[in-house]
N, C-alpha and C positions, 0 to 999 in steps of 0.2 A: 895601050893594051886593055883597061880596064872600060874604055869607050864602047870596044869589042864586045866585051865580057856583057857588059849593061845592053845592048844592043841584041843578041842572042838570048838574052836572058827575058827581055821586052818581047820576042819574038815567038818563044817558048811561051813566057804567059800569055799572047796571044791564040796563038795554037790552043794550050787549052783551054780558054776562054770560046772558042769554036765548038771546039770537040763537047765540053760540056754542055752547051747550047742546043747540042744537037740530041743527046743525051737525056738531058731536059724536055725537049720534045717528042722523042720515044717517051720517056716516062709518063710525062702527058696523056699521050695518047693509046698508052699500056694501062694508066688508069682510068681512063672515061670507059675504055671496052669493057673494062674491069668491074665500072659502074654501071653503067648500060647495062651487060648480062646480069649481074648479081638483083638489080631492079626488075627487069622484064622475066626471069626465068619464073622457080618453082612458085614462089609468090608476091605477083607482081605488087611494086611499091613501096615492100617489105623487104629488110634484111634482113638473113639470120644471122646469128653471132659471130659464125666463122667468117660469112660475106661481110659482116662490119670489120672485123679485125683485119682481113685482107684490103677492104677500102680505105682504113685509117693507116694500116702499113705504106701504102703506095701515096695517100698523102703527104707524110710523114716525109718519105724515100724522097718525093718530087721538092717540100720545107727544107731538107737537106741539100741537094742540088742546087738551090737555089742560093742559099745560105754559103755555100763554097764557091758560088760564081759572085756573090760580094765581096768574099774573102780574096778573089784572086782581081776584081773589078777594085778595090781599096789599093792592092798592092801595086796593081797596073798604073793607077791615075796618083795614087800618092807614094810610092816607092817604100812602103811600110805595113809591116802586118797590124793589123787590129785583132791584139789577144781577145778580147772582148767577140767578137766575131767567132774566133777559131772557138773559146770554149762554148759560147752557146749552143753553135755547128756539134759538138760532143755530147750538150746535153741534150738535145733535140735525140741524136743517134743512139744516147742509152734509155730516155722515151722510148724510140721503137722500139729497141728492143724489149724494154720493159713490155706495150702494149705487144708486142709479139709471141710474149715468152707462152715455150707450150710445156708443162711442164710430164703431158705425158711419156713414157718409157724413161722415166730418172726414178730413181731410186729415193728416199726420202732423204738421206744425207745429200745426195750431189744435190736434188731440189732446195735443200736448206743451206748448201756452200754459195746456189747458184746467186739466192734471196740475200745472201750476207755481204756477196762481191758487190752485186748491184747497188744494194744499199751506200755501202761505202763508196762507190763513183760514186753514185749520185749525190751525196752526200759532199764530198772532196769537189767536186766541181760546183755544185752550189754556192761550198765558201769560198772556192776560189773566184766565181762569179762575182759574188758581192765583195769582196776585194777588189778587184780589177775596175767596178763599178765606183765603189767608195774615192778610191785614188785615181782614176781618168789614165788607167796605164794605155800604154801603146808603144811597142817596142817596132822601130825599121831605121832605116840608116837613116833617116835625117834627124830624128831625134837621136840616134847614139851618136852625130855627128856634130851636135849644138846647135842645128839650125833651129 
């Protein structure tokens, strides 16, 4: 039964290992267009700030995709998560959003809750980086298994 189970399971991460491939290549190709116009428009060569922010979002967006097709590519070929993977993938995503954050129509409290939450991810994943770092963790069934 559990042959099954691994099998389906192989199958599924293949599956999305496709689908986000594919996903990956829209984003691709959602940021060159993205790049292309923001360059040739109102001043060609030249970014404005919004057009940088929006160029550095979708790289960012595409760094992520890419980062989760390792995380699911490690688990495929080695049967194990790499925490180390998954949390960089989170600190990358609180990045974007950091580089994304717009803080207009907030209020100066909620902009100051928004500034204190962020802080602290970023902060908590940091150390938990460098822990995970320090000691070589990596949790999947063949290390909880003794192999």
């Amino acid at each position: 039964m559990l042959e099954i189970i691994n099998k389906i399971e192989k199958v599924i991460y293949a599956a999305l290992m496709v689908m986000l491939i594919v996903v990956l290549i829209a984003a691709m190709a959602d940021l060159a267009y993205i790049l292309v116009t923001s360059l040739t428009n109102i001043s060609p060569w030249l970014l404005e700030s919004h057009e940088m922010i929006t160029v550095l979002g979708g790289f960012l967006l595409v760094l992520i995709g890419v980062e989760l097709l390792e995380t699911i590519k490690a688990y495929f070929r080695e049967n194990s998560v790499h925490v180390e993977i998954v949390v960089l993938l989170a600190i990358i995503a609180i990045a974007r959003k950091v580089i994304l954050f717009d803080p207009t129509g907030m209020t100066a409290s909620e902009f100051g809750l928004q500034l204190i939450g962020t802080g602290v991810l970023v902060a908590g994943l940091a150390a938990g980086y460098y822990m995970i770092k320090k000691a070589g963790i990596t949790v999947g069934s063949d290390h909880e298994n003794g192999k």
